[in-house]
C-alpha positions as CSV (number, residue, x, y, z in Angstrom):
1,X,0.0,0.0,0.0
2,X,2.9,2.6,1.0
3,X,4.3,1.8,-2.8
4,X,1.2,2.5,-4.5
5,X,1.0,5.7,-2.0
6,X,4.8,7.1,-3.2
7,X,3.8,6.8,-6.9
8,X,1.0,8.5,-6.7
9,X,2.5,11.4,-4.6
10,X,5.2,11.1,-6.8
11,X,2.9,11.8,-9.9
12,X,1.5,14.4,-8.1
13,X,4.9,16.0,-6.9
14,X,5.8,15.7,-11.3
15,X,2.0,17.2,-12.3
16,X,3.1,20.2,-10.1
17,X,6.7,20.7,-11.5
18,X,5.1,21.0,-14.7
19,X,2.3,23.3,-13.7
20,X,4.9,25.5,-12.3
21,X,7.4,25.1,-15.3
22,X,5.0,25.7,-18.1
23,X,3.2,28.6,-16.3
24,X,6.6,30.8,-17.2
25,X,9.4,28.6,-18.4
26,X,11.0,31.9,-19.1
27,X,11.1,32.6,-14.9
28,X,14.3,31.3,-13.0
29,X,12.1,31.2,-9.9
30,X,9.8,28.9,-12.1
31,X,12.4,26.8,-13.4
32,X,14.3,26.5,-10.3
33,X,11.7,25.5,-8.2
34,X,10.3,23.2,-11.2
35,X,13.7,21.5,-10.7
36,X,13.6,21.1,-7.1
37,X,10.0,19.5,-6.8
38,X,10.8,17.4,-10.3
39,X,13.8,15.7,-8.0
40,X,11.7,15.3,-5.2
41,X,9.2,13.4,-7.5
42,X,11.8,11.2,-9.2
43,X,13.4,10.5,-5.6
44,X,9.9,9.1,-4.5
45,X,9.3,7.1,-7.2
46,X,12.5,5.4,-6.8
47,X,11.9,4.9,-3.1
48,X,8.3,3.3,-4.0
49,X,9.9,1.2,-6.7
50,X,12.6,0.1,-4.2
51,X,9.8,-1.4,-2.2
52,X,8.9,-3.9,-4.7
53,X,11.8,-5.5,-3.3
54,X,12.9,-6.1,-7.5
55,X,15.5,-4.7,-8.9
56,X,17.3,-3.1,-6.0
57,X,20.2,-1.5,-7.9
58,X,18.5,0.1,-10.6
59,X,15.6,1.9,-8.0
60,X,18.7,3.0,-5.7
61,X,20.5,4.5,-8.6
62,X,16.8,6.4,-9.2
63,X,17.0,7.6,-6.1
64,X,20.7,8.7,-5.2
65,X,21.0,10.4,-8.3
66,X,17.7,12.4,-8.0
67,X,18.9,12.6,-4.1
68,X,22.3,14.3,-5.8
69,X,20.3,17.0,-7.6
70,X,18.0,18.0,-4.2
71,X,20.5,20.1,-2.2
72,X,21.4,22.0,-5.8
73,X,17.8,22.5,-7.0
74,X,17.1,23.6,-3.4
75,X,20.2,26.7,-3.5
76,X,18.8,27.1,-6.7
77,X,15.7,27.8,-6.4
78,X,16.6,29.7,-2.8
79,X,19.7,32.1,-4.8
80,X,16.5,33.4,-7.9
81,X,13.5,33.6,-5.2
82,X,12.2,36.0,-4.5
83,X,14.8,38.2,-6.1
84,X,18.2,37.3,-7.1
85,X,21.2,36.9,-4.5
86,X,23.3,39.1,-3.6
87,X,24.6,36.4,-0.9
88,X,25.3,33.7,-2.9
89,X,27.6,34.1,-5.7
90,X,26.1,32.4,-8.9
91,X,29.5,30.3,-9.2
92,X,28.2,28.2,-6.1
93,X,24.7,28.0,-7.2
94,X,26.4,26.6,-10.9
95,X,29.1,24.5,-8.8
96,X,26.7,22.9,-6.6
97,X,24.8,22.0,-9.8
98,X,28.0,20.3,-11.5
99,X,29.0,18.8,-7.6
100,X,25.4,17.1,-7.7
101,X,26.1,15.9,-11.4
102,X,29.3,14.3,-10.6
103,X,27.5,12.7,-7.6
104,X,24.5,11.3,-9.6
105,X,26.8,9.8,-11.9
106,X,29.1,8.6,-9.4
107,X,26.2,6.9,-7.5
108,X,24.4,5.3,-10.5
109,X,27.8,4.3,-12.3
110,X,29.9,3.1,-9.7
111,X,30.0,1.6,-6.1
112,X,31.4,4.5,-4.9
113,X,28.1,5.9,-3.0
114,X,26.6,2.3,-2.4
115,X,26.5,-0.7,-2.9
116,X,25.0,-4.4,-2.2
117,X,21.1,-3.3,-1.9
118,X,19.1,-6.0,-0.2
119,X,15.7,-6.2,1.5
120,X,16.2,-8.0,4.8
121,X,14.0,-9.1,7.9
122,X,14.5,-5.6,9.6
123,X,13.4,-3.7,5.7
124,X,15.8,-2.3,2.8
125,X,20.1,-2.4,3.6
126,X,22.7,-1.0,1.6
127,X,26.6,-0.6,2.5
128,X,28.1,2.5,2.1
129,X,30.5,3.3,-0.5
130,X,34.3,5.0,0.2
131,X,32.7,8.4,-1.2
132,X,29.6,7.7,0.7
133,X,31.0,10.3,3.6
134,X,31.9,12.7,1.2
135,X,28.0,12.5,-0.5
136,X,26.7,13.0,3.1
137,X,28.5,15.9,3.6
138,X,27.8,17.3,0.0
139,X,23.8,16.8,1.3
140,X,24.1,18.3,4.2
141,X,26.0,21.3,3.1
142,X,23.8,22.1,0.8
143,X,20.8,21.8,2.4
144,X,22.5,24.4,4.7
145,X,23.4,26.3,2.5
146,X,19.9,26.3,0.4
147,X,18.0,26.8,4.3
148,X,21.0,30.1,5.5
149,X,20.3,31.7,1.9
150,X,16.6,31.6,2.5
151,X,16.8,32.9,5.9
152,X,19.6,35.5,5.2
153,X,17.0,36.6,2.5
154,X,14.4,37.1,5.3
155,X,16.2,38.9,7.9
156,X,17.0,41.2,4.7
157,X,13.5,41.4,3.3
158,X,10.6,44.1,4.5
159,X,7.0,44.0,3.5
160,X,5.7,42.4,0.7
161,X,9.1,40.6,-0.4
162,X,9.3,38.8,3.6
163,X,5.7,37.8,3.3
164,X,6.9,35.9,-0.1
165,X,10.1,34.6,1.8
């Protein structure tokens, strides 16, 4: 029941990505955010198709590379809404971007990030690659950094512009 649940928030999740892409595809904001909940909707439906307990390896690589592309999508979205950064410089936002690429690669190429995906008694086990610290603290980071950017932007921010933040 929870799989049938995740791919049908996760088609939900993708319906909205689209609505907001194709309602200004000319926008950053739109894009950026478009991005952000597109990953989120990728990362659930590999998380729902992991639980079919099938095909372990190809649903993880779903999901750690969509996971790779979250913290990005997230500073993204954060550095263009509701104005532009002056915080961030766009070299980090574009970094992050090619940091998440290497990472999604990484993790759906190699067993760098993970490997040996089973379902056992206790639910779904993987081991952790040698890069697997380094992916951790690529997530973390970013989410950080995504979260500080979007709070920096609020303490700056007055009237109509902290409302939106």
């Amino acid at each position: 029941m929870a799989m049938l649940s995740l791919f049908v928030v996760s088609g939900g999740l993708l319906a909205l990505a689209l609505f907001v892409y194709r309602a200004d595809t000319q926008s950053a904001i739109h894009r950026w955010f478009a991005s952000f909940v597109a990953c989120f909707a990728v990362w659930a439906f590999g998380i729902a198709g992991r639980q079919s307990g099938t095909h372990l390896d190809a649903w993880n690589d779903v999901v750690f590379a969509s996971a790779s592309f979250l913290p990005a999508t997230l500073l993204g979205f954060t550095y263009a809404f509701p104005v532009q950064s002056t915080v961030v410089p766009r070299w980090l936002v574009q970094g992050n971007v090619v940091v998440g690429g290497v990472f999604a690669l990484l993790a759906a190429g190699t067993p760098l990030i993970y490997y040996q995906p089973e379902i056992t008694a206790l639910g779904f086990a993987r081991k952790s690659g040698a890069l697997y610290p380094a992916f951790a603290f690529y997530i973390l980071a970013g989410w950080v950094l995504g979260l500080a950017t979007l709070v920096a932007k609020w303490r700056a921010a007055r009237s109509v512009a902290r409302t939106q933040v």
